[in-house]
C-alpha positions in Angstrom: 166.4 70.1 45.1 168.1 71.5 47.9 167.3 72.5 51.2 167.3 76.2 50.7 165.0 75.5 47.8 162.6 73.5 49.6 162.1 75.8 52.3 161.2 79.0 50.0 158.8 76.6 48.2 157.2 75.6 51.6 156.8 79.7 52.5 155.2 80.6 49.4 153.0 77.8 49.5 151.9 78.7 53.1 151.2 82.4 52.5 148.9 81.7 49.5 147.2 79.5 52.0 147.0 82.2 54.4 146.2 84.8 51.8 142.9 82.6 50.2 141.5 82.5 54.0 141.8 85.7 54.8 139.5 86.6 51.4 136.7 83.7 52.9 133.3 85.2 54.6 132.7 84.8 58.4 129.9 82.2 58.2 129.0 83.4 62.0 128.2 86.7 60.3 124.5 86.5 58.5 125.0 88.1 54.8 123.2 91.7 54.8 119.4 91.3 53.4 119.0 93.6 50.5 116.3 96.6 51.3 112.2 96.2 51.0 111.2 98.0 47.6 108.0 99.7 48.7 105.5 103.0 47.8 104.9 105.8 49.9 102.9 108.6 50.4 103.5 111.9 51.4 101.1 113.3 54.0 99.2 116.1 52.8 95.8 117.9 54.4 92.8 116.6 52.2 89.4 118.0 52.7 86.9 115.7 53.7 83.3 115.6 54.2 82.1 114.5 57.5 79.3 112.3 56.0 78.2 108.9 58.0 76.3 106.5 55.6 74.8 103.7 58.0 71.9 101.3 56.8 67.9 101.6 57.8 65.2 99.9 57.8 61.4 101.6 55.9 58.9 101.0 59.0 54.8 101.7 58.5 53.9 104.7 60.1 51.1 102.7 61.4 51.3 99.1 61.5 48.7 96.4 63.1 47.4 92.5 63.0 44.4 92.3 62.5 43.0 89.8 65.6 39.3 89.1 67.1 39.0 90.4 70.4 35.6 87.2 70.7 36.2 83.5 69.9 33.8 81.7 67.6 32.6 81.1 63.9 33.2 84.2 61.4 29.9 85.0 59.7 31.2 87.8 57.8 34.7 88.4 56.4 35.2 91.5 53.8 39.2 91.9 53.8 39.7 93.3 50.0 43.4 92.6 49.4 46.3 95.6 49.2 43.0 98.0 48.9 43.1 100.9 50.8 40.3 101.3 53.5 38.6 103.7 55.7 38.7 103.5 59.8 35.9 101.9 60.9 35.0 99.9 57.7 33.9 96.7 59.3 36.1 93.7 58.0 34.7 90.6 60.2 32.0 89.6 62.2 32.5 85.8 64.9 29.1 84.8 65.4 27.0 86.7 68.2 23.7 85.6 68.2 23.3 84.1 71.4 25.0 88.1 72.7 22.3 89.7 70.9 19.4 87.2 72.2 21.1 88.0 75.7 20.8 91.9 75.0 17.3 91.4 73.6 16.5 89.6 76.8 18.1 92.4 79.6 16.4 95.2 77.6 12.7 93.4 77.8 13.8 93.2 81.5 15.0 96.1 81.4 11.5 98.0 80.0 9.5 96.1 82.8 11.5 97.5 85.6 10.9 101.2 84.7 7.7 100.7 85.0 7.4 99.1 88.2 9.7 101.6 89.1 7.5 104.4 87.7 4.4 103.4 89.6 6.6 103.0 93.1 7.7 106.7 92.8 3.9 107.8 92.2 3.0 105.8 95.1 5.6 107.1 97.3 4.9 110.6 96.6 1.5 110.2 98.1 2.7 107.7 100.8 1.2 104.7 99.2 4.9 102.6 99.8 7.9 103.3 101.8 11.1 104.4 100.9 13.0 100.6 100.9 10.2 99.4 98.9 11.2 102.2 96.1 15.0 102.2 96.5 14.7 98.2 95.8 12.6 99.1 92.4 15.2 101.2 91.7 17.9 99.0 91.9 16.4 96.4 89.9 16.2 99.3 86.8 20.1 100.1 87.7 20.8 96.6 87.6 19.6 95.7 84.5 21.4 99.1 82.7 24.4 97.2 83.9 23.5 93.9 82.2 22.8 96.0 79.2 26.1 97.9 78.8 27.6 94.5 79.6 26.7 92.5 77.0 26.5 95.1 74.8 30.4 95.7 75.4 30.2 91.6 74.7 28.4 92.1 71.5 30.7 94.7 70.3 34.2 92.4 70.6 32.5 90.7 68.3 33.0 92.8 65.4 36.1 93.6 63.7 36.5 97.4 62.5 39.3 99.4 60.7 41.5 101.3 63.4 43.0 103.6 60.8 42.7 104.6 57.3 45.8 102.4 55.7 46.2 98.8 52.9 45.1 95.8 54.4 47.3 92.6 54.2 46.6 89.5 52.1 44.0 87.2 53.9 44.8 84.4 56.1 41.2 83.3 57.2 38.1 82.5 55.6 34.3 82.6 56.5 32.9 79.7 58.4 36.4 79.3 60.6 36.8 79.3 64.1 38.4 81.8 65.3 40.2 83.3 68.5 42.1 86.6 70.1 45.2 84.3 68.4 44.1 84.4 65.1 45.3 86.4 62.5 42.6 87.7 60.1 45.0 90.3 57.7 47.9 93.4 58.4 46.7 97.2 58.2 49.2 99.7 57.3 49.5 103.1 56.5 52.0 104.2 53.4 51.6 107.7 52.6 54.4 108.7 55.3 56.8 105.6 56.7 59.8 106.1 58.9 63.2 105.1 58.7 65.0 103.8 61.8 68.9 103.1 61.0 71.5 102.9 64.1 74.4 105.1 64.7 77.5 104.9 66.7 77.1 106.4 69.6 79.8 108.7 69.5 78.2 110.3 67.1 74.7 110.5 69.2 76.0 114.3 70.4 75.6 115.1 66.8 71.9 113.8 65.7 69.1 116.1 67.3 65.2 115.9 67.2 64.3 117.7 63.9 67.7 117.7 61.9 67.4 116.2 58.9 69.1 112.9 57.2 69.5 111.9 53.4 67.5 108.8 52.8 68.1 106.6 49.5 65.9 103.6 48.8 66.7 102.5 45.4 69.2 102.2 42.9 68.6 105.3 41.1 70.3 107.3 43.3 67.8 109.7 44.5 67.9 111.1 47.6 64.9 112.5 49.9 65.0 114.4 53.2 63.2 112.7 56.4 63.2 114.7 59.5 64.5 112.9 62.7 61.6 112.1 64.9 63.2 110.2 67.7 65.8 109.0 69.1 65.9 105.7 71.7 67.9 106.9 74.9 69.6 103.1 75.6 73.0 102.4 73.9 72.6 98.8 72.4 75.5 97.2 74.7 76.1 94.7 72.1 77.1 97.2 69.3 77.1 100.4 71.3 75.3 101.8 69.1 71.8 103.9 69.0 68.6 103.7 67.1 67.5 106.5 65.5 64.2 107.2 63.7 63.1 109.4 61.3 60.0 110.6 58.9 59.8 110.4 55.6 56.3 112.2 54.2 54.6 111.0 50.4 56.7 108.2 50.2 55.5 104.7 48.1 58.4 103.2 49.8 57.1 99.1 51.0 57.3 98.3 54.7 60.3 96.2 55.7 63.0 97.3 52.3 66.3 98.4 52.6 66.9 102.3 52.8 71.0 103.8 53.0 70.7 106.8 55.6 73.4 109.9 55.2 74.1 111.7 57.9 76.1 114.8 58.2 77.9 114.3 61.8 79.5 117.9 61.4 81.2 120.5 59.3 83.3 119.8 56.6 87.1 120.0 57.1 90.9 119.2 56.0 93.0 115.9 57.8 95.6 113.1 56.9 94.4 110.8 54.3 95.7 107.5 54.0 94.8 104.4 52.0 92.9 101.9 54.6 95.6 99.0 53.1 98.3 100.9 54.4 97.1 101.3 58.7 98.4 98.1 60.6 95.5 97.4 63.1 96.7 96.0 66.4 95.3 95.0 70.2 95.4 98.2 71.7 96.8 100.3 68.6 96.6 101.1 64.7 100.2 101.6 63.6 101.9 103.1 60.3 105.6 102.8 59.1 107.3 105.8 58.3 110.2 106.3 55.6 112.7 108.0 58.0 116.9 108.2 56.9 115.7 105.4 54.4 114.8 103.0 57.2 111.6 101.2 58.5 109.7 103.4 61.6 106.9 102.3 63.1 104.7 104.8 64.6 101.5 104.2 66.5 98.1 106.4 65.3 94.4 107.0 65.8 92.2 106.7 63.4 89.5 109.0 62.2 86.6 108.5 59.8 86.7 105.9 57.4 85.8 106.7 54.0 85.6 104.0 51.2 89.3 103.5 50.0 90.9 105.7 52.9 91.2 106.9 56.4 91.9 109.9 58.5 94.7 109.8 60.6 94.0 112.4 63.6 97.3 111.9 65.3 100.7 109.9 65.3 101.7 111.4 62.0 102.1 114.7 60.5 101.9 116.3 57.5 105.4 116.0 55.1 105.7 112.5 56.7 106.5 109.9 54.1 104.4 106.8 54.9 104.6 103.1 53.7 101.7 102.3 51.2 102.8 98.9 49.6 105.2 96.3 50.9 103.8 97.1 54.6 103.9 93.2 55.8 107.7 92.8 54.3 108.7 96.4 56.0 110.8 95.1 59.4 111.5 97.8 62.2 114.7 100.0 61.5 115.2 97.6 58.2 116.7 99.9 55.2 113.6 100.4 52.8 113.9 101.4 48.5 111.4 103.6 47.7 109.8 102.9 44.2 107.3 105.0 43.8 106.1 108.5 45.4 102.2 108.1 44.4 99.5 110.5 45.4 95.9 109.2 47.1 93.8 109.1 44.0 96.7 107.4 42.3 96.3 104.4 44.8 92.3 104.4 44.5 92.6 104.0 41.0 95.0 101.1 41.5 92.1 99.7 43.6 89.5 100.1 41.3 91.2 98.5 38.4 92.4 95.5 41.1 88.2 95.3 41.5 87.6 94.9 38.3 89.6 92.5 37.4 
């Protein structure tokens, strides 16, 4: 081969060499990601009903334990179980018969001194005593009044009566048992009206006033009754920061103590931004939502409204025509390209969640 050979050989090899490096990737340069496929929403004004359901407690109208006021030995016990009973129906007696003998005694005492008392005051009248023998007569009488309402106020601790018609409680005592103030002999209640005391956020105390009126649903039937709002407790809980409300609930059969789901209507009804709760990005200080803008990722910050069961009103930070990230939120990055699959509507989405549920 000759020279002139070689060295046309040697170029050709040298620019395919050149040429097959020029065609290699930058490995310094990262290869582009491909886009997040995500869902979005279009914002649109919903109307909304501005209806708090909070949970609350059925409280007795009248509630009370049943304790002697006397320590001793119960000699008489009539507690007739989840009956109703009148007030002053006597349900126990602790044994008082050294009270009574007592009484008995100051009374006798008692009679003697009026007259020695009633002779004195004939006597003085003509002179017969003087006026310190008298006064002391009548001071013995006064004193032994004294004694009388005293042990009679004794004698009376002794006996426990109804304070209010209501159902008494199962008993806990029997006859013959010792008893003291610490005892506890049965529960009185009353049923035929009970209130409801359920707690509220306190931003929405401004709202709830003295004789408004709540839906009250106790059961699983889904009946609803009215109770009237009775009072309302003036500290914030600083735990919660929330408020305790109570309210009255007339003719109810409702039990003491059992669950009740309290509606309140904290103000007119009205149109806002609804989104799906899975779609708002809560943060520290901020809820955040990302925005579909020139087919890239924008994250937006926004404050929150009511919360409903599947969604949320958005009160600012977006408005309506905005195209907002429903699915594929954690994978979105900030000013990353997005593909929109799907432009779904809210009731599209909660059906997605319900059929999620169920399964």
């Amino acid at each position: 081969m000759s020279k002139q050979k070689i060295r046309i050989f040697s170029v050709v090899i040298l620019w395919g060499f050149l040429s097959a490096c020029s065609h290699k990737t930058d490995p310094s340069k990262p290869a582009a990601s491909p886009p997040t496929i995500v869902d979005v929403l279009v914002a649109t004004a919903k109307p909304i009903s501005n209806t708090l359901e909070v949970n609350g407690s059925v409280v007795a109208n009248e509630y009370v334990e049943l304790h002697p006021e006397a320590s001793g030995r119960l000699t008489y016990l009539f507690v007739p179980e989840g009956k109703l009973i009148k007030k002053g129906t006597l349900i126990a007696t602790v044994n008082n018969a050294d009270l009574q003998a007592q009484l008995e005694k100051s009374k006798v005492a008692l009679d003697l001194a009026m007259k020695t008392e009633e002779r004195d005051r004939q006597l003085l009248a003509v002179n017969g005593i003087n006026q310190s023998d008298y006064d002391a007569a009548l001071n013995i009488v006064n004193g032994f009044k004294a004694d009388i309402e005293y042990n009679q106020a004794l004698l009376d601790k002794t006996y426990l009566k109804a304070p209010f018609d209501g159902y008494i409680g199962l008993r806990q005592v029997s006859v013959g048992a010792y008893v003291s103030p610490t005892t506890l002999i049965a529960t009185l209640l009353q049923r035929d009206k009970v209130k409801i005391d359920f707690t509220i956020p306190e931003d929405y105390s401004s709202v709830l006033k003295v004789g408004a009126t709540v839906d009250v649903e106790m059961d699983q039937s889904g009946k609803k009754r009215q109770a009237r709002i009775i009072a309302m407790e003036p500290q914030v809980n600083l735990a919660t920061r929330n408020m305790t409300v109570r309210a009255l609930l007339e003719n109810s059969d409702a039990n003491p103590g059992s669950f009740a789901k309290v509606s309140v209507n904290a103000g007119m009804d009205k149109k806002a931004i609804l989104i799906p709760t899975n779609a708002l990005i809560p943060d520290d200080k901020n809820n955040q939502l990302v925005l579909v803008k020139d087919g890239k990722a924008s994250y937006v910050n926004v404050a929150a409204g009511i919360r409903l069961s599947n969604n949320v009103e958005i009160t600012s930070g977006i408005k309506v025509g905005d195209t907002v990230v429903v699915t594929g939120v954690l994978f979105a990055r900030p000013n990353a390209p997005l593909q929109v699959r799907n432009v779904r509507t809210l009731e599209e989405f909660a059906a997605m969640n319900n059929n999620q549920a169920a399964k």
